[in-house]
VOTORKE-212030 format. One record per residue (C-alpha): residue number from 1; chain; x, y, z. Coordinates in pm, 1 decimal, decimal comma. Each point is the difference from the previous one (the first is absolute). Layout:
NODE   num   chaine         px         py         pz
NODE   NUM        A          X          Y          Z
...
END
This chain:
NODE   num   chaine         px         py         pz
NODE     1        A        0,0        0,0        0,0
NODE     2        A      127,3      402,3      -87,7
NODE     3        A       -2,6      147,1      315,5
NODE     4        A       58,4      315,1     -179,2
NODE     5        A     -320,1      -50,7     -152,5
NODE     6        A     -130,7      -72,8      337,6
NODE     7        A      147,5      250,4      152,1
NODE     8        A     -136,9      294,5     -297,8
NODE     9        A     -342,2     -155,4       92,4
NODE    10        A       91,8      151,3      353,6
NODE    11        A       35,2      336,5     -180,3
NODE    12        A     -318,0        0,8     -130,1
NODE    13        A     -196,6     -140,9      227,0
NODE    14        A      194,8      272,1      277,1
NODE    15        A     -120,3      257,4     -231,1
NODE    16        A     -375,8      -91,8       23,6
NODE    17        A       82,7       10,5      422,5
NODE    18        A      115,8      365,9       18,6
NODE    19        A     -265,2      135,0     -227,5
NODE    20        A     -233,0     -145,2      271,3
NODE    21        A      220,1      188,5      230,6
NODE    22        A       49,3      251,0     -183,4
NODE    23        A     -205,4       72,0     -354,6
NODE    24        A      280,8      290,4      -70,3
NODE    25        A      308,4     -200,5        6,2
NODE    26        A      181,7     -127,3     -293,7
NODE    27        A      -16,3     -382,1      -70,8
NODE    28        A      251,6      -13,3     -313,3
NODE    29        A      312,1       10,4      239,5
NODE    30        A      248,0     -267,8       52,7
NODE    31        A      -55,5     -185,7      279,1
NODE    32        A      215,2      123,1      240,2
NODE    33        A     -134,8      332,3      -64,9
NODE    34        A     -339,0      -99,8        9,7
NODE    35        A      102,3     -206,4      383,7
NODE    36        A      119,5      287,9       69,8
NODE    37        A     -293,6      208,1      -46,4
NODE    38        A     -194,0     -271,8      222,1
NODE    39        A      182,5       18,6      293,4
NODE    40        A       -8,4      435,8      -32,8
NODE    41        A     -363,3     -110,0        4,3
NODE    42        A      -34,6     -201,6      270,8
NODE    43        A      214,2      233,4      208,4
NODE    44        A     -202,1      346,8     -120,6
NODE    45        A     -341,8     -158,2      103,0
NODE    46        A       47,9     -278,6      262,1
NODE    47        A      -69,6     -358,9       -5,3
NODE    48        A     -345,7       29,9       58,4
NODE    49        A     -112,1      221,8     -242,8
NODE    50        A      197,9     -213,0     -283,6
NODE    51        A     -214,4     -336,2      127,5
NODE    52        A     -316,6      215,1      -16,3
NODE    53        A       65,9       73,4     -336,2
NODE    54        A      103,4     -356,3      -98,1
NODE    55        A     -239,4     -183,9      222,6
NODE    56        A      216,3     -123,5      240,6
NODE    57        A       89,1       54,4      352,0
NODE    58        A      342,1      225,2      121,4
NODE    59        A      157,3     -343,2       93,5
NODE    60        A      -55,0     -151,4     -331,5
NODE    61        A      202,1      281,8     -199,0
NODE    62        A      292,4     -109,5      125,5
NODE    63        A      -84,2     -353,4      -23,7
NODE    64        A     -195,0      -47,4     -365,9
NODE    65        A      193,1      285,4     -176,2
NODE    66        A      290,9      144,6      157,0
NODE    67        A      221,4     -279,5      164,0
NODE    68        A      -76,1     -243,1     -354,6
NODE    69        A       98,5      330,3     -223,6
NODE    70        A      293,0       -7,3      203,9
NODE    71        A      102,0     -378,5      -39,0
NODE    72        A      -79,4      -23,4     -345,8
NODE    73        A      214,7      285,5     -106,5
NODE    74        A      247,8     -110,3      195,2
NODE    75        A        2,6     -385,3     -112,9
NODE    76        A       -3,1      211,2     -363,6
NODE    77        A      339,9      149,0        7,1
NODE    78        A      154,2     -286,6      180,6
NODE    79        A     -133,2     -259,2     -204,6
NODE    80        A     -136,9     -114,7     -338,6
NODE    81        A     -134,7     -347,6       93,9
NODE    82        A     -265,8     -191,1      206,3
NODE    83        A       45,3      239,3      297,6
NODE    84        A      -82,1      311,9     -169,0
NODE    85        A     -300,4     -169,4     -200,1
NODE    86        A      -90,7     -152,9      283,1
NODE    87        A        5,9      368,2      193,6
NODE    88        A     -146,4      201,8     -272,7
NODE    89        A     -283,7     -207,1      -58,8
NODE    90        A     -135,1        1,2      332,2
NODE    91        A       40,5      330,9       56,5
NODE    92        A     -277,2        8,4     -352,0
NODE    93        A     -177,5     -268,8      255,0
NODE    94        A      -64,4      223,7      255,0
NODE    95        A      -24,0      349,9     -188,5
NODE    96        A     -258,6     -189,7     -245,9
NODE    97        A     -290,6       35,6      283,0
NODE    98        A       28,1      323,5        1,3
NODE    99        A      -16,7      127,1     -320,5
NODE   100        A     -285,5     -271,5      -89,3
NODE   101        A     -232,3      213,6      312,4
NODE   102        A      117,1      303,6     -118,7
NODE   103        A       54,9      -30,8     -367,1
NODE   104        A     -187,8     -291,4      -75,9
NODE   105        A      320,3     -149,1     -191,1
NODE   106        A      255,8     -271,1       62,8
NODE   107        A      364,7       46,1       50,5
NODE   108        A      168,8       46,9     -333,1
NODE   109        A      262,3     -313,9     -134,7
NODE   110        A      226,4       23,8     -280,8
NODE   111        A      129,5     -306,7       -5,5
NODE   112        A      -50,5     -225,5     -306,7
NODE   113        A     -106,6     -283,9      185,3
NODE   114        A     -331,5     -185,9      -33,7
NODE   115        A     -196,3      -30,7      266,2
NODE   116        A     -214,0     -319,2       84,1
NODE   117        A     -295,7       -8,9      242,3
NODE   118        A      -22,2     -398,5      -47,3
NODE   119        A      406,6      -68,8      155,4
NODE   120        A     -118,4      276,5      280,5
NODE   121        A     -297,0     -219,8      120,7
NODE   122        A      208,2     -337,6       -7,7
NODE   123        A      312,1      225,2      168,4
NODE   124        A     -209,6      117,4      286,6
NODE   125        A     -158,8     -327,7       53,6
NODE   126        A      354,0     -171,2       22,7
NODE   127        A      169,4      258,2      226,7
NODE   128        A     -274,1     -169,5      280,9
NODE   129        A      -24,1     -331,2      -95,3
NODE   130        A      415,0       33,7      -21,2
NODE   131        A       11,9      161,6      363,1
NODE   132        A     -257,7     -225,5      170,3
NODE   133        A      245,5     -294,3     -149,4
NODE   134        A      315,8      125,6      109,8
NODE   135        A     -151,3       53,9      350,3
NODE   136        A     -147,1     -366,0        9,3
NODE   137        A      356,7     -105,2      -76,8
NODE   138        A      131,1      152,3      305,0
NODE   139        A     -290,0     -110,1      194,7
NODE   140        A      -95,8     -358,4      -61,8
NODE   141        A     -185,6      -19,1      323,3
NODE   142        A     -319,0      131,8        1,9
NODE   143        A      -16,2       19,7      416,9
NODE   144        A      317,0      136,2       20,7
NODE   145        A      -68,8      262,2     -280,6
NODE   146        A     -268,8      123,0      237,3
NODE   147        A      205,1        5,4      287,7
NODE   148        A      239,7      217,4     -217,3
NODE   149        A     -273,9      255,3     -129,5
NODE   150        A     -129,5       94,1      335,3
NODE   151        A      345,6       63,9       93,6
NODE   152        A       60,0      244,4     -278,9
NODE   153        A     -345,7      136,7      -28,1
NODE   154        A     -100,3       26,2      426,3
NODE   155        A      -72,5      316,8      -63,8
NODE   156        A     -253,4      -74,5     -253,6
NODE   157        A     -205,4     -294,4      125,7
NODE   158        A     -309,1      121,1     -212,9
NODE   159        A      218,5      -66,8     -311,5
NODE   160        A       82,4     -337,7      111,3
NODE   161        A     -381,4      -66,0       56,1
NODE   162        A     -136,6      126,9     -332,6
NODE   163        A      300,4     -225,4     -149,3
NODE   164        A     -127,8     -329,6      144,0
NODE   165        A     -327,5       87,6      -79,2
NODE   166        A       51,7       47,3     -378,4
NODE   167        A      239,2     -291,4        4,2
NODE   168        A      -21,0     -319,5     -129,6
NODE   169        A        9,7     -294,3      269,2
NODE   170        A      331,0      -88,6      112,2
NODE   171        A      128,3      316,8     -191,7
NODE   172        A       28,0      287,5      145,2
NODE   173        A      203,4      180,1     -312,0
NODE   174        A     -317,9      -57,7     -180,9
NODE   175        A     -228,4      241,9      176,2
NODE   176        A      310,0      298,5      -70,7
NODE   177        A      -25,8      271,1     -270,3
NODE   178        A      327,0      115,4     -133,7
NODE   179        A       51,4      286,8      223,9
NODE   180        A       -2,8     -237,3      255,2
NODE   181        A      260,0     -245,9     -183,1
NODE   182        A      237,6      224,7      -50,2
NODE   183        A       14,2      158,4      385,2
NODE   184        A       73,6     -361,7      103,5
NODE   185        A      264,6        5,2     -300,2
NODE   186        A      134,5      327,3      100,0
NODE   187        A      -19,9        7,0      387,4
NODE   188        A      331,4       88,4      169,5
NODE   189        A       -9,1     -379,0      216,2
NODE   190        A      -66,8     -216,4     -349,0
NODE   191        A      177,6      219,0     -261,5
NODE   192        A      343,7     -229,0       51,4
NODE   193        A     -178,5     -282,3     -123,3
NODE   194        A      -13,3      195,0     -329,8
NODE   195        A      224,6      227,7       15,2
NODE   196        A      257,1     -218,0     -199,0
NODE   197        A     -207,0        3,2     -322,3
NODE   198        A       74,6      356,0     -110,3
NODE   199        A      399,9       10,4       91,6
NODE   200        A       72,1       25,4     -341,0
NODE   201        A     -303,1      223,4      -81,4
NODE   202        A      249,7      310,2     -135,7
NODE   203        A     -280,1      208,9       25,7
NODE   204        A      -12,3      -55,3      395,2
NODE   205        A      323,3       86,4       17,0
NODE   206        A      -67,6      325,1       67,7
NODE   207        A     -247,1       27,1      221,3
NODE   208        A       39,2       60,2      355,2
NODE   209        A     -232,9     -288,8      105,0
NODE   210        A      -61,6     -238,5     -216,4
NODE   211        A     -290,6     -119,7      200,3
NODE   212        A     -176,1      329,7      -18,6
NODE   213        A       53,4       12,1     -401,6
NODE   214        A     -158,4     -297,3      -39,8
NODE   215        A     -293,0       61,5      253,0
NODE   216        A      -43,2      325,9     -229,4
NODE   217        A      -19,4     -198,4     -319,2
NODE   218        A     -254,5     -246,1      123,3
NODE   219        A     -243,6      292,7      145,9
NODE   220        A       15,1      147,8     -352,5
NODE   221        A     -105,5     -360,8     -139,4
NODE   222        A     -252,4      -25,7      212,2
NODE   223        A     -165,7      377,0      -66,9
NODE   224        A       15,1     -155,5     -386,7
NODE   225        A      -75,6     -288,6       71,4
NODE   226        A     -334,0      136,9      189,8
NODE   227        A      -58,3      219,0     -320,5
NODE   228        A      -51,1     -345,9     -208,0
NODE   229        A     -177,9     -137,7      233,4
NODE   230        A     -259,2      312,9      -32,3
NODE   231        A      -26,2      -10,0     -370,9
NODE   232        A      207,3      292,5      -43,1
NODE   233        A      194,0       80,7     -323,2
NODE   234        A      369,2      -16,3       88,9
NODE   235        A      200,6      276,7     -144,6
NODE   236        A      332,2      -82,6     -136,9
NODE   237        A      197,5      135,5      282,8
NODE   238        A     -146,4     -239,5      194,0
NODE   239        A       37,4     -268,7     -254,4
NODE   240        A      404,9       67,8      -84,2
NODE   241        A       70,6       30,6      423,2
NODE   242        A     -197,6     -319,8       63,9
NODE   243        A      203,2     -138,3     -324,9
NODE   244        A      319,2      119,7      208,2
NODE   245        A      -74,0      -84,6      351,5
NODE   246        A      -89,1     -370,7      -69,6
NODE   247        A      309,5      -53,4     -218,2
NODE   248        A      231,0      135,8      305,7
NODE   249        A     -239,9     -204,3      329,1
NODE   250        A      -57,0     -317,1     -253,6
NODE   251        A      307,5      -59,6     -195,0
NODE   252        A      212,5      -56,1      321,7
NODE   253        A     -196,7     -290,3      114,7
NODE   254        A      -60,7     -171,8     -357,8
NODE   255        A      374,1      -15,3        2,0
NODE   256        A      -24,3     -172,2      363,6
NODE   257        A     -245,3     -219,5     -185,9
NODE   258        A      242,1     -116,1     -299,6
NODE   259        A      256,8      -53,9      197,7
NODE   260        A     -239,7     -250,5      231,6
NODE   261        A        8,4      177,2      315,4
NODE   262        A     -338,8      114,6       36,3
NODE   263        A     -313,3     -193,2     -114,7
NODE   264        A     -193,3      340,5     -127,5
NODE   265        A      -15,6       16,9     -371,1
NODE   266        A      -96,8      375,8      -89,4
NODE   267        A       17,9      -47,4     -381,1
NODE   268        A     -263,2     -340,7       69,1
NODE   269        A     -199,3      209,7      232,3
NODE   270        A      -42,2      290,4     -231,5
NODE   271        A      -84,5     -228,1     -288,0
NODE   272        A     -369,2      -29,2       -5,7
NODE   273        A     -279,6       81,6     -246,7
NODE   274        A     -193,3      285,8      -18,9
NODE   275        A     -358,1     -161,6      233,5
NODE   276        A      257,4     -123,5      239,8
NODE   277        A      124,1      382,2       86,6
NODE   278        A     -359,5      104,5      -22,3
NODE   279        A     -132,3     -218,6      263,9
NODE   280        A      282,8      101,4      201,1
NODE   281        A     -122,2      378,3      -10,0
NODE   282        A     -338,6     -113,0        0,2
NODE   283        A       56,7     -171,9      341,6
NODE   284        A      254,5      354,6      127,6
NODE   285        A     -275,7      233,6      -58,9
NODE   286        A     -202,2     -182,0      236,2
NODE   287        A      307,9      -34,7      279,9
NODE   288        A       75,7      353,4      -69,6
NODE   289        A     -385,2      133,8       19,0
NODE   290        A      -66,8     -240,7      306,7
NODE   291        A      307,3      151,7      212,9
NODE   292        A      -66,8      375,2     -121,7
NODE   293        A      257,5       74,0     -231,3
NODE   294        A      -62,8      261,1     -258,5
NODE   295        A      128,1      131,7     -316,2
NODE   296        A      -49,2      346,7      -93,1
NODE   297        A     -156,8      262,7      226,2
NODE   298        A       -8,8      -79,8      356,4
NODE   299        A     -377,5     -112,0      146,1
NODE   300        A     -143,9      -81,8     -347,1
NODE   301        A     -108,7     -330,8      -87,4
NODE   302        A      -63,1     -217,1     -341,8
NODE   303        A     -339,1      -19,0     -127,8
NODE   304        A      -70,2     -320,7       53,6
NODE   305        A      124,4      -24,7      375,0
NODE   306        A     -266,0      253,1       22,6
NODE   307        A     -308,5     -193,5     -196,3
NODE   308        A      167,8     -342,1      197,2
NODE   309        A      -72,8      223,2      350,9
NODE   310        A     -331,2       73,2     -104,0
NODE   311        A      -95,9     -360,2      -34,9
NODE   312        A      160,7     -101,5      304,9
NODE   313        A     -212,0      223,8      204,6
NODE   314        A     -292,0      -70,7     -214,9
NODE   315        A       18,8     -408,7       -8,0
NODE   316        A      169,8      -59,2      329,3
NODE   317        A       -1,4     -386,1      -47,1
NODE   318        A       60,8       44,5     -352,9
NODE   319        A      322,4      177,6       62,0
NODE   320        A      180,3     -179,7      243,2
NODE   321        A      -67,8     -312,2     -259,8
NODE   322        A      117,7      186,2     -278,9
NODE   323        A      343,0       73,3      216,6
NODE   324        A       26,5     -326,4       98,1
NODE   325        A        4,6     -141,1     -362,1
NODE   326        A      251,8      293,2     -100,8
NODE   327        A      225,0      -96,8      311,7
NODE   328        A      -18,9     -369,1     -120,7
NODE   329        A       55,1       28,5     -337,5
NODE   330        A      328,6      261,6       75,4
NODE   331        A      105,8     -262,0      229,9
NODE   332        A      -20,7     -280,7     -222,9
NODE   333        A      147,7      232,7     -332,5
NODE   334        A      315,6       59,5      292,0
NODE   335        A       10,2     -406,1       22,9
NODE   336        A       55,9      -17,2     -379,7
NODE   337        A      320,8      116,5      -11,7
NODE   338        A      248,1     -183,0        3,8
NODE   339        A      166,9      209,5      317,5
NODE   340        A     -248,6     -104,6      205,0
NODE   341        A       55,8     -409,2     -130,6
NODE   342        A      365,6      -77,8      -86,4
NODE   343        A      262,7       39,7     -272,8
NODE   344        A      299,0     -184,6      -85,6
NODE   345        A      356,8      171,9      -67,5
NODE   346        A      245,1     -178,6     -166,0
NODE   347        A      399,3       25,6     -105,4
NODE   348        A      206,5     -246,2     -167,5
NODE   349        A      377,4     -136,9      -25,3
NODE   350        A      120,3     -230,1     -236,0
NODE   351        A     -219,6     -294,6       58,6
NODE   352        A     -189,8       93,7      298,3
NODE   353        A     -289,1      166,2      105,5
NODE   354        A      -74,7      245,5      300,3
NODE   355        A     -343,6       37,1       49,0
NODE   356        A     -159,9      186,2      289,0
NODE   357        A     -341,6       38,5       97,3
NODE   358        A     -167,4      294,0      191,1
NODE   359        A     -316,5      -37,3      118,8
NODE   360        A     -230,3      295,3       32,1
NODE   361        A     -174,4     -104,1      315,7
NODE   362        A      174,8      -97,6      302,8
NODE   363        A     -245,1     -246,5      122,7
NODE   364        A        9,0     -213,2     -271,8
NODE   365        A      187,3     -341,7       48,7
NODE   366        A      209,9      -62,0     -279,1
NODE   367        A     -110,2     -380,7       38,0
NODE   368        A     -314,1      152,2     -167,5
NODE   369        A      182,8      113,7     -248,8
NODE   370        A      146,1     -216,0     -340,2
NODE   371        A      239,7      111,6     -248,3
NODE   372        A       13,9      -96,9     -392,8
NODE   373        A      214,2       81,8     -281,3
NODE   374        A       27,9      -71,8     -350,3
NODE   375        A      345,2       28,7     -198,4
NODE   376        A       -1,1      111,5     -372,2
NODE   377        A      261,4     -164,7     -152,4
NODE   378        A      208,2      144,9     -299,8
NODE   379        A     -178,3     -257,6     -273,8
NODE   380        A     -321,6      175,0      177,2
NODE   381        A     -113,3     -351,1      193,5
NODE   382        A     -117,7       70,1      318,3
NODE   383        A      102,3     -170,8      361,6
NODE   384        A     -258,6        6,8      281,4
NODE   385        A      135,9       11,2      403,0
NODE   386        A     -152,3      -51,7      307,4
NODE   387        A      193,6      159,0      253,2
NODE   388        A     -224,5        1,6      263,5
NODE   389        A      183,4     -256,5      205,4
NODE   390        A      269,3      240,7       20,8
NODE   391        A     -215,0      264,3      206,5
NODE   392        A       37,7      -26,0      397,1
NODE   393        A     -343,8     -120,6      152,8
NODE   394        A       98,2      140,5      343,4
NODE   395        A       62,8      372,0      -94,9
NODE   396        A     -265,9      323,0      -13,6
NODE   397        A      -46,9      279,2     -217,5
NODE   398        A      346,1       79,9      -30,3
NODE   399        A      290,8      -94,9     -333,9
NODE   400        A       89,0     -300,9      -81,3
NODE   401        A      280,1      -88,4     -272,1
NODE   402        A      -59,3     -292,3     -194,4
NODE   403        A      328,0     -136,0     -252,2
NODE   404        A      -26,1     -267,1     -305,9
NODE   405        A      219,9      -42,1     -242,4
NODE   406        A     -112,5       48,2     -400,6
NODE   407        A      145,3     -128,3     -301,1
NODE   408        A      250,3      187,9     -234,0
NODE   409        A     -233,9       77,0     -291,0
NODE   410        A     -268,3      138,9      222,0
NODE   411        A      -91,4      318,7     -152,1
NODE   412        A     -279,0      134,2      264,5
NODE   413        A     -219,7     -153,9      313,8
NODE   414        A     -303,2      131,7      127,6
NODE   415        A     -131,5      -35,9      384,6
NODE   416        A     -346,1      -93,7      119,1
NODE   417        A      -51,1      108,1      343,9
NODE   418        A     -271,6     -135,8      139,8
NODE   419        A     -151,7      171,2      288,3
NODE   420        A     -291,6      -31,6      205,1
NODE   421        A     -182,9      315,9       50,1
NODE   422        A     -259,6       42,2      367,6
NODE   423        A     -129,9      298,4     -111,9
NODE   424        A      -99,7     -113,4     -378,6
NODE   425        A      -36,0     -371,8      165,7
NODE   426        A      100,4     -206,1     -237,2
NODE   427        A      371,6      -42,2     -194,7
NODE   428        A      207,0      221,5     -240,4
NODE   429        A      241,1      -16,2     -236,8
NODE   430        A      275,7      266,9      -62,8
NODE   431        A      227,1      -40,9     -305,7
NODE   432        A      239,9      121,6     -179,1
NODE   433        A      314,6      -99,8     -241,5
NODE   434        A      390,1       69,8       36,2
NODE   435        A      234,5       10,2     -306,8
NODE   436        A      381,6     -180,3       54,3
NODE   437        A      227,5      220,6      -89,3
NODE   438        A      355,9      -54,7      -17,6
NODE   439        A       80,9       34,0      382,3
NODE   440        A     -325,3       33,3      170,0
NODE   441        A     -406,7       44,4      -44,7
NODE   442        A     -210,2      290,9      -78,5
NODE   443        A     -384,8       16,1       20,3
NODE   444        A     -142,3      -45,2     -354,1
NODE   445        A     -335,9      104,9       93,1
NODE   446        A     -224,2      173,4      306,7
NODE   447        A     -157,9     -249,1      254,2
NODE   448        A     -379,7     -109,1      -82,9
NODE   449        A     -232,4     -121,9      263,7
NODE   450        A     -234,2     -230,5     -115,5
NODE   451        A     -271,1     -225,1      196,6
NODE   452        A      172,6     -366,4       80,9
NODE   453        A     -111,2     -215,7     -257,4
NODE   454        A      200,6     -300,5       59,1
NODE   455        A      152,1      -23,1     -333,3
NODE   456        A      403,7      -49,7      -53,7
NODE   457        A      192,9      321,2      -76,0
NODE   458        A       80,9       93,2     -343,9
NODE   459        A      315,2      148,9      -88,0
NODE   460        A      -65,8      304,6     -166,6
END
């Protein structure tokens, strides 16, 4: 990305700030003129009177326009790369509010780039499903994961409530938005656990607290991520930082991934088809409108929550049934993926297989559980394995690594997991195939969770 495109788009969108300061002053200026100018401003007529004129409070000059302006332009002349994209595009992100009250416009972009609103949905889906896997990693143990949040959170026990009430059973992760994922990913007594996956994150580098950064990126995720979830047209700031911030939080851990030391698999979690993401949002606007979160101006409501209040208050009886069934059927979408069942991660060397298998709920007994495979063989045969004999009968809800060995012309193998789901009660099957490359395997295509049907699995 030009960040001196980026950073012109600062220029311009600067200008359209100090007219609504000040309608007299001069927006063709070079920026540092025109930054200038601002700060005159701000110092000639106070804080407060600059936020009434922008909308904003005195404490949110400095926050949404002065301290960014000063980052950005800084990161600018220091820097041509990720860090000054990365600074001059949220400083758009958080000027763009403004001028879209005031001016009813976006943020002007320069940049070249195409902008897709399809990636955006699957990339703020993944950044939770991706969190709320990394955590289960760290915290097989469902009892002692509770233990752990009402240490961290005993100042909030309301938060811990409203969590086990949304939650699955046995899953307490379940019942958290993303906001709530990432301060368990972020707090100051967990952040070592994670802190190793950005040490070579140059853009880090910099920053004075590389916890903080992060816990910045992931609030800004989350106020776009919010934005989907309300049906609102993203704008192509928003579009190019969420492009940026998942490449710098995700790429770190699907390196972990290739190199088999962590069973999340971003690029397979990411990978889904278009009614997948939508049921996703679909089932957030519902968390998000249950637990009061809004989009937009503060105290106003969607349309429908209001029409969906109405009947409530009208058809007592009717209502609580028709919450019931949209509680269910959330809960049972949740079940369908395959975080909440299993997956398989796999690596390879020379002959032998390392396959490991994570189960998404910690009360399931993995002698419950059976694993198949099915090799692909160079002449494109196929060889079917039951490795379920292999599995430990004695061990719960935690990983458990599983080795064969495969022939030399095997070209690809694909895993059957096959896990027994309480809250769907019955059994399901998550899939997916690995391609051999010269000195290891890589995923050949995104898990699929399908109903047990008791057939063999098919290499793909």
């Amino acid at each position: 990305m030009n960040s001196g495109l980026v950073l012109e788009s600062i220029r311009l969108a600067l200008g359209k700030i100090l007219f609504l300061i000040d309608p007299a002053a001069k927006a063709d200026e070079p920026i540092d003129a025109l930054y200038a100018r601002y700060n005159d401003a701000v110092q000639r007529q106070s804080k407060a009177v600059i936020g009434s004129k922008l909308g904003i409070s005195a404490d949110s000059v400095r926050k949404l326009i002065t301290d960014p302006l000063n980052f950005a332009l800084s990161a600018a002349k220091q820097s041509d790369g990720t860090l000054a994209a990365i600074t001059c595009l949220r400083c758009l992100f958080l000027l763009e509010p403004i001028l879209q009250r005031k001016l009813s416009c976006d943020a002007p972009l320069l940049i070249d780039e195409q902008t897709d609103v399809g990636q955006a949905r699957k990339q703020v889906r993944a950044v939770e499903l991706i969190l709320r896997a990394m955590i289960r990693e760290k915290h097989v143990d469902e009892d002692r994961l509770l233990e752990r949040l009402r240490v961290l959170f005993a100042n909030a026990p309301k938060d811990i409530n409203r969590w086990l009430k949304d939650a699955d059973p046995g899953d307490v992760l379940s019942g958290m938005l993303l906001r709530d994922l990432s301060a368990v990913f972020t707090h100051a007594e967990e952040w070592n656990l994670y802190e190793a996956l950005y040490d070579r994150v140059k853009i880090l580098e910099v920053a004075s607290d590389r916890r903080n950064t992060i816990e910045t990126y992931l609030a800004d995720v989350n106020s776009i991520r919010n934005c989907v979830a309300h049906h609102k047209n993203l704008t192509r700031v928003q579009i190019e930082l969420l492009n940026v911030y998942y490449a710098e939080l995700v790429e770190p851990i699907q390196r972990l991934f290739r190199a088999g030391r962590t069973g999340v698999n971003p690029e397979a979690i990411a990978t889904v088809d278009k009614s997948t993401v939508d049921r996703y949002l679909d089932l957030l606007r519902e968390d998000l409108d249950r637990v009061g979160v809004e989009t937009g101006e503060t105290g106003r409501r969607t349309k429908w929550i209001v029409g969906l209040t109405a009947l409530i208050l009208m058809v007592v009886v009717g209502g609580f049934a028709l919450q019931y069934f949209l509680n269910r059927a959330g809960r049972q979408a949740r079940a369908m993926e395959y975080q909440s069942l299993g997956w398989v991660a796999a690596s390879a060397a020379g002959g032998n297989v390392q396959a490991r298998i994570f189960l998404g709920n910690a009360a399931t007994d993995f002698g419950h559980v059976s694993l198949l495979a099915a090799m692909r063989m160079q002449n494109s045969t196929e060889r079917a394995l039951d490795l379920s004999q292999k599995v430990t009968i004695v061990q719960r809800g935690a990983q458990e690594p599983v080795s064969f060995s495969v022939p030399a012309e095997t070209k690809a193998v694909t895993f059957c997991l096959i896990v027994p789901s309480a809250e769907l009660e019955s059994k399901y099957r998550v899939t997916q195939t690995w391609n051999f490359t010269e000195d290891d395997l890589i995923p050949a295509s995104a898990r699929i969770v399908t109903r047990e049907d008791g057939l063999a699995c098919k290499a793909k």
